[in-house]
C-alpha positions in Angstrom: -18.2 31.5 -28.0 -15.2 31.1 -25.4 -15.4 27.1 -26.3 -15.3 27.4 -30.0 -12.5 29.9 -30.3 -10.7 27.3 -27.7 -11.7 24.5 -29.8 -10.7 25.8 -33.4 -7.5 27.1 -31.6 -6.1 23.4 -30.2 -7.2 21.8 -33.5 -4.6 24.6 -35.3 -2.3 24.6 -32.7 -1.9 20.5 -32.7 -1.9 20.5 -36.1 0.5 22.8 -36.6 3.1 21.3 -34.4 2.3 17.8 -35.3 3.7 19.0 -38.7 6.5 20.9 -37.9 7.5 17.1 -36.7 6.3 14.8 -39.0 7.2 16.9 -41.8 10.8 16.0 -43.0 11.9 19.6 -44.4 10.2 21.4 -41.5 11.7 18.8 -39.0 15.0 19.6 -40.0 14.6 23.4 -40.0 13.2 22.6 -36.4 16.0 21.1 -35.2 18.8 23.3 -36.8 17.0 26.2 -35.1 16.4 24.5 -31.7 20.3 23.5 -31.5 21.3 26.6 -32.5 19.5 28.3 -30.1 21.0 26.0 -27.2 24.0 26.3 -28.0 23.5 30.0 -28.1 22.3 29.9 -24.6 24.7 27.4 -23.4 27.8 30.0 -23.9 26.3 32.4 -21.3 25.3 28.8 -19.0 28.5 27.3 -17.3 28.5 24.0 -15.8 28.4 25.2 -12.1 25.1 27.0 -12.7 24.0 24.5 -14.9 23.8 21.6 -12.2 25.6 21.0 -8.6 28.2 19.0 -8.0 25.9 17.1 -5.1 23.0 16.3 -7.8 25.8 15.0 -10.2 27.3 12.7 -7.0 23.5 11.9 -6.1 22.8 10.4 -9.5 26.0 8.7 -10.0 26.0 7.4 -6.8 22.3 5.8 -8.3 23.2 4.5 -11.5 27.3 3.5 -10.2 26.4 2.1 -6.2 22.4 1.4 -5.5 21.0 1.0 -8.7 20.5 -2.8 -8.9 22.6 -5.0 -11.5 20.6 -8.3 -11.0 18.6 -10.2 -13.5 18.4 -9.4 -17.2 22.0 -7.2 -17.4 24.7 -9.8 -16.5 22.6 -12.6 -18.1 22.7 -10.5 -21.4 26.5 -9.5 -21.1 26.4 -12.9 -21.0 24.8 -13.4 -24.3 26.5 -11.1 -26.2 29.9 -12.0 -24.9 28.7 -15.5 -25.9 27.9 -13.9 -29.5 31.1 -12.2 -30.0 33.2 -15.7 -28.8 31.1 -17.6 -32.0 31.1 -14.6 -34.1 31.6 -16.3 -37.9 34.7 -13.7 -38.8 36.6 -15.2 -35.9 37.4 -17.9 -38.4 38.7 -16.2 -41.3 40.3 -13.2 -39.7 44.2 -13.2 -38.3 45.6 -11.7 -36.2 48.0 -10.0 -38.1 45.1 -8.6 -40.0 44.0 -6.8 -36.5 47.7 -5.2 -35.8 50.4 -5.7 -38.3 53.5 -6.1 -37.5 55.6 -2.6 -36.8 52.4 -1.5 -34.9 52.4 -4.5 -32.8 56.1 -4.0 -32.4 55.9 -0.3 -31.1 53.1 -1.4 -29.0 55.0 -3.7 -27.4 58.4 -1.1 -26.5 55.5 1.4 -25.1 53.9 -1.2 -22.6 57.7 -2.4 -21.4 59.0 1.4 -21.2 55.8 2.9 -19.2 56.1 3.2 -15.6 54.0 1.2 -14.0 55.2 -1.8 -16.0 59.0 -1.4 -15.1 57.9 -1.0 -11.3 55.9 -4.4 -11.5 58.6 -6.1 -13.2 61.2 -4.9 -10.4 58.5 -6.1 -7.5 58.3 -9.1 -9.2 62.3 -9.5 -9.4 63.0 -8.6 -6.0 59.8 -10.7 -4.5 61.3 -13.5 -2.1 58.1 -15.2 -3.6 59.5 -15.5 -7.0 62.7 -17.3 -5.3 60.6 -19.5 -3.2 58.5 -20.7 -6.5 61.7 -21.2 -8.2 62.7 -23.0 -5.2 59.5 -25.2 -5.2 59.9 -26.2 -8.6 63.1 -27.9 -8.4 61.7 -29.4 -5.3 59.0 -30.9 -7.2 62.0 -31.6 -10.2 63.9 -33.3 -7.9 62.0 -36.0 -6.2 63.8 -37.2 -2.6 60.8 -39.4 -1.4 62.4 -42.1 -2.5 65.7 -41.6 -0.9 66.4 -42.4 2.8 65.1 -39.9 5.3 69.0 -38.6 6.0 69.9 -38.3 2.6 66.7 -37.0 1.4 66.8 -34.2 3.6 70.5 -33.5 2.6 69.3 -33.8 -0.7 66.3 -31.4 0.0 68.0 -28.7 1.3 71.2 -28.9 -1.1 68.1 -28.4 -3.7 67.1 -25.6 -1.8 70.3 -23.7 -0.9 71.8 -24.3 -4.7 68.3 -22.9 -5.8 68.0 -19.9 -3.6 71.0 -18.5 -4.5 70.9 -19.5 -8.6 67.6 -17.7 -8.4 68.9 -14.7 -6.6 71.6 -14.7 -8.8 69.9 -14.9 -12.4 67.1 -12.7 -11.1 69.4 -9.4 -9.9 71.2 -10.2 -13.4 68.4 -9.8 -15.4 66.9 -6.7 -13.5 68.8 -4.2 -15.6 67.3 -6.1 -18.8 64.0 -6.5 -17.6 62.4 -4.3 -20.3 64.2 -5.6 -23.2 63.3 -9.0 -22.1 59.8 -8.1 -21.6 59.7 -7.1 -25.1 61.5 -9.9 -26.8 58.8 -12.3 -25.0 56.0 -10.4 -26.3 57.5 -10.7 -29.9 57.9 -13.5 -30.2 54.5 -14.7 -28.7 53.2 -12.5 -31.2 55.1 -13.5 -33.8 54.5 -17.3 -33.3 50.7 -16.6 -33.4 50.4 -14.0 -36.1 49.2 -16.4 -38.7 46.7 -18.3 -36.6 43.0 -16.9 -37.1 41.3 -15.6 -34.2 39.1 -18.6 -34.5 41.9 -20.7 -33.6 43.5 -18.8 -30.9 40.0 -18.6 -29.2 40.5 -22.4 -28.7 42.5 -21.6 -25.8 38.8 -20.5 -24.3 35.8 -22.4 -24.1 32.2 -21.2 -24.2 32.2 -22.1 -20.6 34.9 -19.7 -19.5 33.6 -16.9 -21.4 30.4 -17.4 -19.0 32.6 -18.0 -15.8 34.7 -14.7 -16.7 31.3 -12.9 -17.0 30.1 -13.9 -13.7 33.2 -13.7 -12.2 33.2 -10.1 -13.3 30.0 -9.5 -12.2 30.5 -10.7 -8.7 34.0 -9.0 -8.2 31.9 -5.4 -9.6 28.8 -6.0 -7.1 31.0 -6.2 -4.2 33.5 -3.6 -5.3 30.6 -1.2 -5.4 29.7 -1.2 -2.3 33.1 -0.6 -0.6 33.3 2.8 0.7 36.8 2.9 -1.0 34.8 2.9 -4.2 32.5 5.7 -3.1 35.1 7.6 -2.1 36.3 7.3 -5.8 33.5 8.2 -7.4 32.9 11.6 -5.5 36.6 12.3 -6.0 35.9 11.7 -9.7 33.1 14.1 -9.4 35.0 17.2 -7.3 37.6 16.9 -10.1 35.5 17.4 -13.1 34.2 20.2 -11.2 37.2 21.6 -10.2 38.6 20.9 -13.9 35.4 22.6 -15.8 33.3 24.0 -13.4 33.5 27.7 -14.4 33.5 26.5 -18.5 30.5 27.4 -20.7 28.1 24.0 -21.5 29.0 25.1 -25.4 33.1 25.1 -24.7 32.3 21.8 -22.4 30.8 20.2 -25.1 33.3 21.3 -27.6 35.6 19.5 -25.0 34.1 16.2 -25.3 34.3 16.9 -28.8 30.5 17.5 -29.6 29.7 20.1 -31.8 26.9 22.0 -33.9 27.2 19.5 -36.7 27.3 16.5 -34.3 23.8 17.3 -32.7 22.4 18.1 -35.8 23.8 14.8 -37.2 22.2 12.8 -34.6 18.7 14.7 -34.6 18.4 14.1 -38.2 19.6 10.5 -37.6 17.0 9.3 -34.9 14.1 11.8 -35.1 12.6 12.0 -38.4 12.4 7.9 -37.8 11.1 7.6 -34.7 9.1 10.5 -34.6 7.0 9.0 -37.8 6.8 5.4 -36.1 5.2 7.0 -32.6 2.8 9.3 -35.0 1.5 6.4 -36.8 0.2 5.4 -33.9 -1.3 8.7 -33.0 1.1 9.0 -30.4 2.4 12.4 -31.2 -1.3 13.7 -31.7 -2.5 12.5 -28.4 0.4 13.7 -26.7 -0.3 17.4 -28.0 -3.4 17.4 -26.9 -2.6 15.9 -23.3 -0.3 19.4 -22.8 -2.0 21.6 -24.7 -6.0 21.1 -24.1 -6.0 22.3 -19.9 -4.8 25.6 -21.5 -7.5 26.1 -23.6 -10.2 25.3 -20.8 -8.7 27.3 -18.6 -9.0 30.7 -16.5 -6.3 31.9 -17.9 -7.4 31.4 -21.2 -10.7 32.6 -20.8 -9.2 35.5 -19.2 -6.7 36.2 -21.7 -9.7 36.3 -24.7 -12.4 38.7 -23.3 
């Protein structure tokens, strides 16, 4: 008697839930409900009790540090980077038709008036390397092998002397215009190139250097990684985002990130109705049921529960 009721019972139960999925209308009910309810719960959850900050560094430390990046990933960055260099629209698209003009222009002020930018420029200014390239390029201009030794070497360091000090000089001159000069170069490499197609541009790079920047990439990243500066980084990272939101509620965290109610649902609807129907044609969903839901029924507890 025990087994029949337990039979009939998993037949109802699997069928039941089988259509709550499969069925469009009862899928979507399912779904606005379930999110509803997490979210519901997720205001009383913040993300402190949620999870630790130690499983959050354990896992990124995984998927960031010892998770291996070998084999089938850089080959197919590889690929697609390939792909996107010989994509057809390369040909007819300009570049003007990416960024017009004025945004390009107030692009362009931003990156010369940030920070970092006007620092580099000064480092670069100031650099005794920049005078001793300047200086090596009139040495190279101004050939003295030909000359006897005496007056080659007079000539040499005249070169040099003349050089070091013109450099020096039109450098310092220029440091208080650095920015404006910045911009003006960018212009007008933009401007001399805003009519070309990106097709033409990416003339300037063969496929083989779109392959040698992936791997070149990829070997600078798998070293990188494993430097303890890097780690150090990445739990850093970690501490701050629990020091910035631990004490916030999943729902207000989420809001954060700028996921909401209609976002979830959105995506539920978007994936699950089709892939939910491709694994139940295959009995998938139906075999799976049964898998979690058949021990119950032969069972103590069960038993128990129906005398």
């Amino acid at each position: 008697m025990t087994d029949d009721l337990a039979a009939r019972l998993l037949e109802a139960q699997v069928e039941y839930l089988r259509g709550q999925l499969t069925d469009p209308q009862a899928f979507t009910e399912l779904a606005r409900e379930e999110i509803t309810s997490f979210l519901a719960d997720a205001s009383h959850l913040t993300l402190s009790q949620a999870v630790s900050r130690e499983m959050i560094k354990a896992v990124a430390h995984k998927y960031a540090i010892a998770f291996p990046v070998e084999g089938a990933i850089p080959e197919l960055v590889g690929q697609v980077a390939a792909r996107l260099y010989a994509h057809s629209r390369n040909d007819d698209l300009r570049l003007s038709d990416i960024i017009d003009r004025k945004h390009f222009d107030d692009l362009a002020t931003g990156v010369a008036d940030l920070g970092i930018t006007r620092r580099l420029v000064e480092r670069i200014l100031d650099s005794p390397a920049t005078v001793d390239a300047a200086v090596d390029v009139m040495h190279r201009a101004v050939d003295s092998s030909r000359l006897p030794e005496k007056l080659g070497r007079l000539v040499d360091g005249t070169v040099e002397n003349v050089t070091r000090r013109g450099a020096r000089f039109v450098l310092q001159a220029n440091k208080a215009d650095s920015d404006e000069l910045v911009v003006a170069t960018i212009r007008d490499l933009w401007a001399a190139n805003a009519d070309q197609s990106i097709g033409e541009m990416s003339t300037l790079v063969e496929p083989g250097d779109v392959e040698d920047v992936v791997v070149l990439i990829f070997e600078f990243w798998r070293t990188f990684r494993d430097t303890d500066y890097f780690a150090a980084l990445l739990s850093e990272g970690v501490d701050e985002v629990f020091e910035a939101y631990g004490d916030t509620p999943l729902d207000e965290l989420l809001a954060e990130l700028g996921v909401g109610y209609d976002d979830l649902v959105e995506e539920a609807l978007r994936f699950g109705p089709h892939v939910i129907a491709q694994i139940d044609r295959h009995g998938f969903i139906e075999a799976a049921l049964r898998r979690r839901l058949a021990p119950f029924y032969r069972s103590e507890a069960f038993t128990a529960a129906v005398r």
